[in-house]
C-alpha atoms as an extended CHARMM CRD file, in Angstrom:
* protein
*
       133  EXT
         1         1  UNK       CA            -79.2680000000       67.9590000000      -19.6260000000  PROA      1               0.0000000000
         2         2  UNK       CA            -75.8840000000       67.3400000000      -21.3190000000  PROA      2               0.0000000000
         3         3  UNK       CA            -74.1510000000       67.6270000000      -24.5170000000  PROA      3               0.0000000000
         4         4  UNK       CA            -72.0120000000       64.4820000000      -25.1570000000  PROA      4               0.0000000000
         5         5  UNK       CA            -68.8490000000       65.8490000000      -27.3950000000  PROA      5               0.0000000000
         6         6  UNK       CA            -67.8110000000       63.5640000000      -30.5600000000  PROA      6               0.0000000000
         7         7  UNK       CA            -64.9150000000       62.2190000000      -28.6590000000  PROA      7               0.0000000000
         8         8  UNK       CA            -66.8220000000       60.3840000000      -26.1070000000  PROA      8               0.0000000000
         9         9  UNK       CA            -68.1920000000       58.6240000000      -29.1170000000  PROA      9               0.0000000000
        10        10  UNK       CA            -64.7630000000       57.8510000000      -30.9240000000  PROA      10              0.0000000000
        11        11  UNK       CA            -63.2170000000       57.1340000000      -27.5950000000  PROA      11              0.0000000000
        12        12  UNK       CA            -66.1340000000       54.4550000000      -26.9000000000  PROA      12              0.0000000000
        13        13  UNK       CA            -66.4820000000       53.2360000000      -30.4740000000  PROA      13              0.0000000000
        14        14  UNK       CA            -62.6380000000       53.4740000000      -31.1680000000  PROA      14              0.0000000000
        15        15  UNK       CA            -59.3710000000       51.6870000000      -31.0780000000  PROA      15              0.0000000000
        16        16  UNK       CA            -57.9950000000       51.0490000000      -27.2780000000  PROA      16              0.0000000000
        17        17  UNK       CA            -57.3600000000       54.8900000000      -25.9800000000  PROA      17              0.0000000000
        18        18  UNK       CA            -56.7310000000       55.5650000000      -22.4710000000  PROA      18              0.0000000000
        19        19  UNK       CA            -59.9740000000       57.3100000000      -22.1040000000  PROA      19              0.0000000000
        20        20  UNK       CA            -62.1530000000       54.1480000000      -23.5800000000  PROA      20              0.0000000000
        21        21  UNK       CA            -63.4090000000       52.5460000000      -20.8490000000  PROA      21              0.0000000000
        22        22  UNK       CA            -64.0830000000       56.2110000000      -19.1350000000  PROA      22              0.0000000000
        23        23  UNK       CA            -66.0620000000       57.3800000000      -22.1710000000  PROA      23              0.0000000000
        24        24  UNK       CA            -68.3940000000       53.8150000000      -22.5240000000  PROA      24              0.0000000000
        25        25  UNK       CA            -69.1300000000       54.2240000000      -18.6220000000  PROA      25              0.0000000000
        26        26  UNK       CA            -70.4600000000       57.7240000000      -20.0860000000  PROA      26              0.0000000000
        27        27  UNK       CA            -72.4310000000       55.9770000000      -22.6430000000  PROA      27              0.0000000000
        28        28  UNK       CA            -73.7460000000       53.5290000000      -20.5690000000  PROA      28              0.0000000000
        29        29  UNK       CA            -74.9070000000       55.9860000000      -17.9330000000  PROA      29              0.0000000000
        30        30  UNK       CA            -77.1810000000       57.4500000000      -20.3990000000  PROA      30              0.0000000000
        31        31  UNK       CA            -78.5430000000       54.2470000000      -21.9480000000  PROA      31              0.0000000000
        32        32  UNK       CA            -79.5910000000       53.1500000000      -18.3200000000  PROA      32              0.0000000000
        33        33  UNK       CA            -81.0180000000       56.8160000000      -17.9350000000  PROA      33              0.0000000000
        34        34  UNK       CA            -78.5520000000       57.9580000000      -15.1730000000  PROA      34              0.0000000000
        35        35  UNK       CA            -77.1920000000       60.8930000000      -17.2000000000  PROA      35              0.0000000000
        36        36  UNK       CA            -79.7250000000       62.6160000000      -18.6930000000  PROA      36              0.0000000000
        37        37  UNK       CA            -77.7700000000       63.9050000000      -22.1000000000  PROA      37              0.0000000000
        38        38  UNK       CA            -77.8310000000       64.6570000000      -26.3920000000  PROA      38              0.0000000000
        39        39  UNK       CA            -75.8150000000       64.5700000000      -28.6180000000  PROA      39              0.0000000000
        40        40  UNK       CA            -76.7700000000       67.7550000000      -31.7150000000  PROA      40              0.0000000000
        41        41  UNK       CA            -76.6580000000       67.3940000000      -35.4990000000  PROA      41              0.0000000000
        42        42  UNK       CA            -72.6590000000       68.0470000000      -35.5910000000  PROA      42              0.0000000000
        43        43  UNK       CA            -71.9510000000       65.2350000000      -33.5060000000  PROA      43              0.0000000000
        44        44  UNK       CA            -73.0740000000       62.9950000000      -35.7970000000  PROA      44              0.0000000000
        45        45  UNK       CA            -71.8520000000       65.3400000000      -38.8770000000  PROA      45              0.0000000000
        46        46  UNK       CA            -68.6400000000       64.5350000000      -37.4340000000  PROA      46              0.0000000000
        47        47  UNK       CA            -68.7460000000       61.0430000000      -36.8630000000  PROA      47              0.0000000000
        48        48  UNK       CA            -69.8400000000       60.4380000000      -40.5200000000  PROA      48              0.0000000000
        49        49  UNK       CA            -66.8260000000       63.0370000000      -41.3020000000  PROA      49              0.0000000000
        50        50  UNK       CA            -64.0810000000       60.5710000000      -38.7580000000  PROA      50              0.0000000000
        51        51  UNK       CA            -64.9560000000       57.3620000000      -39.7750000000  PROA      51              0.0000000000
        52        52  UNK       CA            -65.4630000000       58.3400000000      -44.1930000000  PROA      52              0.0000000000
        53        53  UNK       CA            -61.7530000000       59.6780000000      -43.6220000000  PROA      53              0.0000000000
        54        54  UNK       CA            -60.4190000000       56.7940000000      -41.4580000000  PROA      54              0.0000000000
        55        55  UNK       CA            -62.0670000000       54.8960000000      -44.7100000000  PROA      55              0.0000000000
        56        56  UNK       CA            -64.3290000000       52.7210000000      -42.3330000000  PROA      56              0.0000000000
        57        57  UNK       CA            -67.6250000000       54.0230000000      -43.5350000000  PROA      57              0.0000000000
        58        58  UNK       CA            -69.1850000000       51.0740000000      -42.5630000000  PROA      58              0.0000000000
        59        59  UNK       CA            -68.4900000000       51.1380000000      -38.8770000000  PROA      59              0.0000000000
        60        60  UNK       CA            -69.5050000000       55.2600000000      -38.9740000000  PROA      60              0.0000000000
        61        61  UNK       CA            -72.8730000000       54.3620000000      -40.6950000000  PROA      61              0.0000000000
        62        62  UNK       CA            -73.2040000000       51.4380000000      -37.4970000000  PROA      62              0.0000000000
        63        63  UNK       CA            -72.3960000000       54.2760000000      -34.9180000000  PROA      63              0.0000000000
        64        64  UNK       CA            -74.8100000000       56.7320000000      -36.6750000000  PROA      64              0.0000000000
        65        65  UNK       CA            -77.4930000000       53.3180000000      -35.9470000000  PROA      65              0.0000000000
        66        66  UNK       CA            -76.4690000000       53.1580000000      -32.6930000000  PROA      66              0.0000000000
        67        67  UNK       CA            -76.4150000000       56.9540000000      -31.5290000000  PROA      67              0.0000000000
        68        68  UNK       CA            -79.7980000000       57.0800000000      -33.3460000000  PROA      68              0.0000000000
        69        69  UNK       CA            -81.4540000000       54.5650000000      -31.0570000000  PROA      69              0.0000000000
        70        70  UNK       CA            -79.9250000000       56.1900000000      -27.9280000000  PROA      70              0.0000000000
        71        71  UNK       CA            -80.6470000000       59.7880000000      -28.6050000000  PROA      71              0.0000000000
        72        72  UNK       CA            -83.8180000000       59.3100000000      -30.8400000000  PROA      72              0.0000000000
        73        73  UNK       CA            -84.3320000000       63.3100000000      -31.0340000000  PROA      73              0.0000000000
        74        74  UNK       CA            -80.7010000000       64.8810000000      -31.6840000000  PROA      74              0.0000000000
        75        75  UNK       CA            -80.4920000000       68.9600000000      -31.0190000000  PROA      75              0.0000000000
        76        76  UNK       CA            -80.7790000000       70.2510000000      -34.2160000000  PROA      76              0.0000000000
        77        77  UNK       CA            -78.2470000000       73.2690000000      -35.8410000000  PROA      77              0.0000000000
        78        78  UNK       CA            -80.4520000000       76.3090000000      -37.0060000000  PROA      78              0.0000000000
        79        79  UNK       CA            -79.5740000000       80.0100000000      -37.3630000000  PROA      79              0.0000000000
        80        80  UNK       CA            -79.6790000000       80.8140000000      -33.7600000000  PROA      80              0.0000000000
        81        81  UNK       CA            -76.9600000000       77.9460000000      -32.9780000000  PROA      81              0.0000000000
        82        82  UNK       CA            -74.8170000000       79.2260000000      -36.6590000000  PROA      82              0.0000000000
        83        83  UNK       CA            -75.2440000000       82.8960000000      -35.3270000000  PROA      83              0.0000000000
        84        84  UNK       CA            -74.2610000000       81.9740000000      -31.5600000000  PROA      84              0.0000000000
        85        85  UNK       CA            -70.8430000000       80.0030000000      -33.0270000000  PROA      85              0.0000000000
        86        86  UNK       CA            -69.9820000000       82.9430000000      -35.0650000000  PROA      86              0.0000000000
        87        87  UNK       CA            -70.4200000000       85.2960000000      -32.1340000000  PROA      87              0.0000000000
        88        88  UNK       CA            -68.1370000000       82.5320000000      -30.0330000000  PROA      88              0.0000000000
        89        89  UNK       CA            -65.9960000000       82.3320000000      -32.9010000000  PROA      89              0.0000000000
        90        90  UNK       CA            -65.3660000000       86.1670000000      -32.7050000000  PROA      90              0.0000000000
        91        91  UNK       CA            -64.6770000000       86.1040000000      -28.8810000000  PROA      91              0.0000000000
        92        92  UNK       CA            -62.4650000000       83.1520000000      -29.1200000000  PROA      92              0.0000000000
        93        93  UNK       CA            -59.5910000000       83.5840000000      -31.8290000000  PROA      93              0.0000000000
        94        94  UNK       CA            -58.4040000000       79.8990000000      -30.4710000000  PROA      94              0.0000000000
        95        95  UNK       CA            -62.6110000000       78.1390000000      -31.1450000000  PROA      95              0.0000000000
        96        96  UNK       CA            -62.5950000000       76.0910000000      -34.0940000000  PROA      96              0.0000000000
        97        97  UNK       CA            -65.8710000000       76.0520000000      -35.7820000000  PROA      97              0.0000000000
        98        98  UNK       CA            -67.2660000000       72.1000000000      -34.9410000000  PROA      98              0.0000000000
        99        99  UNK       CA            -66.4930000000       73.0330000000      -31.3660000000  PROA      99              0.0000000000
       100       100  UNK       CA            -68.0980000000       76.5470000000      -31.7690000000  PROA      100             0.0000000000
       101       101  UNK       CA            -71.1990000000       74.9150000000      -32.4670000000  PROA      101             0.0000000000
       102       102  UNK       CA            -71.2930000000       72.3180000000      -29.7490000000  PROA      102             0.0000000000
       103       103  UNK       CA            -70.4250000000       75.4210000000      -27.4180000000  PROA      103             0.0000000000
       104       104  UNK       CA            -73.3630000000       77.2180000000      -29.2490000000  PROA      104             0.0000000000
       105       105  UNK       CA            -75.5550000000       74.4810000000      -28.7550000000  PROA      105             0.0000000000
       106       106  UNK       CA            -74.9620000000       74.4060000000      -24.8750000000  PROA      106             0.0000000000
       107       107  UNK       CA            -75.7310000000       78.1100000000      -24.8260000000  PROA      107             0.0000000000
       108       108  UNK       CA            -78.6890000000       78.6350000000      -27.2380000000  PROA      108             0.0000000000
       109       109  UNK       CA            -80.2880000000       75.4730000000      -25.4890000000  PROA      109             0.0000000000
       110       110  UNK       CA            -79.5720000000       76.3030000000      -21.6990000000  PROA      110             0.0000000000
       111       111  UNK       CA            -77.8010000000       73.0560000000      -21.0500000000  PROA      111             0.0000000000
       112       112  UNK       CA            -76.1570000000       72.1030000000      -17.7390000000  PROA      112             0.0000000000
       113       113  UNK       CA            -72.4750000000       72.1340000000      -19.9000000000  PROA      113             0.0000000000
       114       114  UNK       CA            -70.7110000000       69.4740000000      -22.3690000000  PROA      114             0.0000000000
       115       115  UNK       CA            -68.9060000000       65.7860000000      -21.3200000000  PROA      115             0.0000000000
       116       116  UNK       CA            -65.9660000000       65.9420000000      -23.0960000000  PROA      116             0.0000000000
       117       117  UNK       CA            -62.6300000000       65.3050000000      -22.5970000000  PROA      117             0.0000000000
       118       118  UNK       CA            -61.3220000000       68.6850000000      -25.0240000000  PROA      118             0.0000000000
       119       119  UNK       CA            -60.1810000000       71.2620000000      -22.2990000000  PROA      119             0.0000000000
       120       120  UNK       CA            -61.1700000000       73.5860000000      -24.7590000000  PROA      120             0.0000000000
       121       121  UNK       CA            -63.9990000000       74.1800000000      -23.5750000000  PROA      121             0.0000000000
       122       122  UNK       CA            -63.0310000000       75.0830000000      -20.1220000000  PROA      122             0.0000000000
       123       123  UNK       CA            -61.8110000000       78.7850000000      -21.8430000000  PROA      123             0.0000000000
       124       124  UNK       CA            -65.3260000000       78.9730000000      -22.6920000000  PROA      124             0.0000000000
       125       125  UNK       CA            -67.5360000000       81.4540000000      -20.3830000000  PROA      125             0.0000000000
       126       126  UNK       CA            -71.0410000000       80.2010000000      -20.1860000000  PROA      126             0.0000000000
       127       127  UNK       CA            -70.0280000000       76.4990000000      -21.2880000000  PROA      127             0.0000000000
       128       128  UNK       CA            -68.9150000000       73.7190000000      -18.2500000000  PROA      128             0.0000000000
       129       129  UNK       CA            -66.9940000000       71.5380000000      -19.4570000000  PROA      129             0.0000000000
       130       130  UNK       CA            -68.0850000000       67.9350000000      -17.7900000000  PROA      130             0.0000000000
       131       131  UNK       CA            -64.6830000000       65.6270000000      -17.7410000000  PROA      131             0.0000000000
       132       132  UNK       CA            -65.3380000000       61.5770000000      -18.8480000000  PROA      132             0.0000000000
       133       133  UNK       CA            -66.2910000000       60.4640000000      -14.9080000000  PROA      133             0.0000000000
């Protein structure tokens, strides 16, 4: 299993980006159960965070709906996952924390890696970083 990263979701959900119609192909791979993925609790932290800020809380609460009904049981964030991102945190000077935890995540849950598009990741040792193909 996969992680999906927040900006497959704001790429897919978003305004036209070059990466839109790379990241809904990602979406729709899962919804007709040809990429087994999950999103965690941050993700959707996040996309509450994006779209309050972008003042379009409406459209984040409708892509909370939607992620809901595709990934019915999100990862949750617990100690293990806070403890992991602080450890990655202390490794990695450059790790912010939102992408600490998604890096976490991946670990603490022995997941194949993360589809994102944030080469970030690919600094990571332990985390694959799955590009938006």
């Amino acid at each position: 299993m996969r992680l999906i990263d927040t900006n497959v979701v704001i790429y897919a959900a978003g305004k036209a980006h070059p990466l839109q119609d790379q990241a809904r192909r990602v979406l729709d791979r899962i919804a007709e159960g040809a990429l087994h993925a999950n999103v965690d609790a941050e993700l959707l932290q996040e996309i509450l965070h994006v779209y309050d800020v972008r003042r379009e809380r409406a459209k984040g609460f409708d892509t909370i709906d939607d992620l809901l009904v595709l990934f019915p049981n999100p990862i949750p964030i617990a100690r293990e996952e806070i403890e992991t991102a602080r450890d990655l945190m202390r490794a990695y000077s450059f790790l912010g924390a939102r992408d600490a935890i998604h890096a976490a995540v991946v670990q603490t849950h022995d997941l194949e890696g993360i589809v994102t598009a944030d080469k970030v990741f690919d600094r990571i040792k332990g985390v694959k970083r799955f590009d938006l193909k």
